[in-house]
C-alpha positions in Angstrom: 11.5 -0.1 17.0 8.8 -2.9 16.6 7.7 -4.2 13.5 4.8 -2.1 13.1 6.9 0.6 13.3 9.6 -0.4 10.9 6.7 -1.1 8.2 4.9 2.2 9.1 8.6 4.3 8.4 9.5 2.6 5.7 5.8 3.2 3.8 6.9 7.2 4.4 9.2 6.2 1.2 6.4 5.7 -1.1 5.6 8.7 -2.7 2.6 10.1 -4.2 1.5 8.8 -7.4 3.3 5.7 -7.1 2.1 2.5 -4.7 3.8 -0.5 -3.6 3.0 -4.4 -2.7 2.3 -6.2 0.4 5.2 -8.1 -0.6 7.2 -5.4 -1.8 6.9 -4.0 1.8 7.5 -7.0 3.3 10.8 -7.9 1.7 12.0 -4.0 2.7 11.5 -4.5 6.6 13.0 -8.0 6.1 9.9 -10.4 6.4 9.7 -13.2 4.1 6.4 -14.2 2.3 4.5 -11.6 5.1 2.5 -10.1 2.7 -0.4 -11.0 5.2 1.3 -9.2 8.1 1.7 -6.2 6.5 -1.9 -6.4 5.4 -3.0 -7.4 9.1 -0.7 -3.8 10.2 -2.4 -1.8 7.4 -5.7 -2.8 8.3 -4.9 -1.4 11.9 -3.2 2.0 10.9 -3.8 4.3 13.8 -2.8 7.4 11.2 -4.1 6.4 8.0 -3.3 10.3 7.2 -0.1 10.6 8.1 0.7 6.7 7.3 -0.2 6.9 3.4 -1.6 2.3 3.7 -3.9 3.2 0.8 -0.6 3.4 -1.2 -0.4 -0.4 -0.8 -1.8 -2.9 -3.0 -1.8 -6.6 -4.1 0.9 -7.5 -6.6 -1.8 -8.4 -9.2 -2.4 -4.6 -9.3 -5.7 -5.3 -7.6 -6.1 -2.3 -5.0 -7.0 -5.0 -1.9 -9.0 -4.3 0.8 -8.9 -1.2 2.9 -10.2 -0.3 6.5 -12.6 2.7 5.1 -13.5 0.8 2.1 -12.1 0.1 -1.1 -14.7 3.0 -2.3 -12.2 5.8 0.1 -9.3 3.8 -1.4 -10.2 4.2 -5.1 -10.9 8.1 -4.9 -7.7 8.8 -2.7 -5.1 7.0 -5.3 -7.4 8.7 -8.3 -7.1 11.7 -6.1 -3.0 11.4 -6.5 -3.0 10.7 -10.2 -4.0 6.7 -10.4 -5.8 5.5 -12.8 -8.4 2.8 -11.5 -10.4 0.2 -14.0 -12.1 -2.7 -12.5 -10.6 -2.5 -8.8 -7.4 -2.7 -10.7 -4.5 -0.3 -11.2 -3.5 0.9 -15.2 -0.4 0.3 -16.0 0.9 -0.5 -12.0 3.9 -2.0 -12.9 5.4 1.0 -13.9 3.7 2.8 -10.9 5.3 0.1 -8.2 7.8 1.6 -6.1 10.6 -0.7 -4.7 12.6 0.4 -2.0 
Protein backbone atom coordinates (compact mmCIF):
# COMPACT_ATOMS: atom_id res chain seq x y z
CA UNK A 1 0.00 0.00 0.00
CA UNK A 2 1.49 3.44 -0.98
CA UNK A 3 1.26 6.41 0.97
CA UNK A 4 -1.63 7.83 -0.62
CA UNK A 5 -3.35 4.96 0.09
CA UNK A 6 -2.46 4.54 3.75
CA UNK A 7 -3.67 8.27 4.25
CA UNK A 8 -6.83 7.74 2.17
CA UNK A 9 -7.78 4.36 4.65
CA UNK A 10 -6.95 5.81 7.51
CA UNK A 11 -9.26 9.19 6.75
CA UNK A 12 -12.33 6.28 6.50
CA UNK A 13 -11.81 6.57 10.57
CA UNK A 14 -13.03 9.97 10.74
CA UNK A 15 -16.47 10.04 11.22
CA UNK A 16 -19.17 12.38 10.48
CA UNK A 17 -19.44 15.30 12.59
CA UNK A 18 -16.07 15.27 13.76
CA UNK A 19 -12.77 16.45 11.48
CA UNK A 20 -9.19 16.00 11.93
CA UNK A 21 -5.67 17.88 11.25
CA UNK A 22 -3.21 17.76 8.51
CA UNK A 23 -1.03 16.86 11.26
CA UNK A 24 -3.25 14.73 13.02
CA UNK A 25 -3.31 12.59 9.79
CA UNK A 26 0.07 12.76 9.34
CA UNK A 27 1.36 11.47 12.68
CA UNK A 28 -1.39 8.30 12.16
CA UNK A 29 0.21 7.06 8.76
CA UNK A 30 3.62 7.70 10.44
CA UNK A 31 4.96 11.02 8.61
CA UNK A 32 6.50 13.55 10.65
CA UNK A 33 5.82 17.34 10.25
CA UNK A 34 3.86 16.20 6.70
CA UNK A 35 1.06 18.15 7.25
CA UNK A 36 1.85 19.54 3.56
CA UNK A 37 1.86 16.07 2.08
CA UNK A 38 -1.32 15.21 3.24
CA UNK A 39 -2.61 18.47 2.09
CA UNK A 40 -0.68 17.94 -1.45
CA UNK A 41 -2.84 14.08 -1.35
CA UNK A 42 -6.16 15.80 -0.31
CA UNK A 43 -5.89 18.31 -2.94
CA UNK A 44 -5.70 15.33 -5.51
CA UNK A 45 -8.53 12.98 -4.07
CA UNK A 46 -9.70 11.01 -7.00
CA UNK A 47 -13.09 10.15 -4.66
CA UNK A 48 -13.68 13.14 -2.80
CA UNK A 49 -17.17 11.16 -2.05
CA UNK A 50 -16.14 8.19 -0.94
CA UNK A 51 -12.74 9.68 0.56
CA UNK A 52 -14.52 12.23 3.18
CA UNK A 53 -10.82 15.14 2.61
CA UNK A 54 -13.32 17.94 3.50
CA UNK A 55 -13.15 16.39 7.01
CA UNK A 56 -9.60 17.70 7.23
CA UNK A 57 -8.62 20.89 8.44
CA UNK A 58 -5.69 23.12 9.73
CA UNK A 59 -4.94 22.73 13.48
CA UNK A 60 -5.93 26.45 14.05
CA UNK A 61 -9.47 25.19 13.37
CA UNK A 62 -9.26 27.20 10.09
CA UNK A 63 -11.12 24.85 7.46
CA UNK A 64 -7.97 25.26 4.75
CA UNK A 65 -8.21 25.11 1.32
CA UNK A 66 -10.22 22.63 -0.61
CA UNK A 67 -10.16 21.47 -4.43
CA UNK A 68 -14.05 22.54 -5.01
CA UNK A 69 -13.69 25.49 -2.95
CA UNK A 70 -13.76 26.36 0.51
CA UNK A 71 -17.50 27.57 -0.34
CA UNK A 72 -18.39 23.29 -1.13
CA UNK A 73 -16.26 22.75 2.01
CA UNK A 74 -18.24 25.06 4.39
CA UNK A 75 -21.78 23.71 3.32
CA UNK A 76 -20.62 19.92 3.38
CA UNK A 77 -19.15 20.08 7.22
CA UNK A 78 -22.46 22.43 8.08
CA UNK A 79 -24.23 19.85 6.15
CA UNK A 80 -22.85 17.07 8.91
CA UNK A 81 -23.48 19.20 11.95
CA UNK A 82 -20.31 21.84 11.99
CA UNK A 83 -20.72 24.87 13.04
CA UNK A 84 -18.62 27.48 10.75
CA UNK A 85 -17.83 31.33 11.86
CA UNK A 86 -15.28 33.18 9.95
CA UNK A 87 -13.65 30.19 7.85
CA UNK A 88 -13.22 28.80 11.26
CA UNK A 89 -14.58 25.74 13.15
CA UNK A 90 -16.72 26.45 16.83
CA UNK A 91 -15.54 24.78 19.37
CA UNK A 92 -13.03 22.25 17.01
CA UNK A 93 -11.09 21.11 19.66
CA UNK A 94 -13.64 19.08 20.97
CA UNK A 95 -14.74 18.09 17.39
CA UNK A 96 -10.90 16.80 16.49
CA UNK A 97 -10.74 13.19 16.08
CA UNK A 98 -7.33 11.51 16.81
CA UNK A 99 -6.77 8.17 15.70
Amino acid sequence: MNLQQKIYKKLLEVPKGKVTTYGELAKAVGLKNGQRTVGKIMNKNPYPVIIPCHRVVMSTGKIGGYAYGEHVKTKMLNDEGIEIENGKIVDSENLIYRF
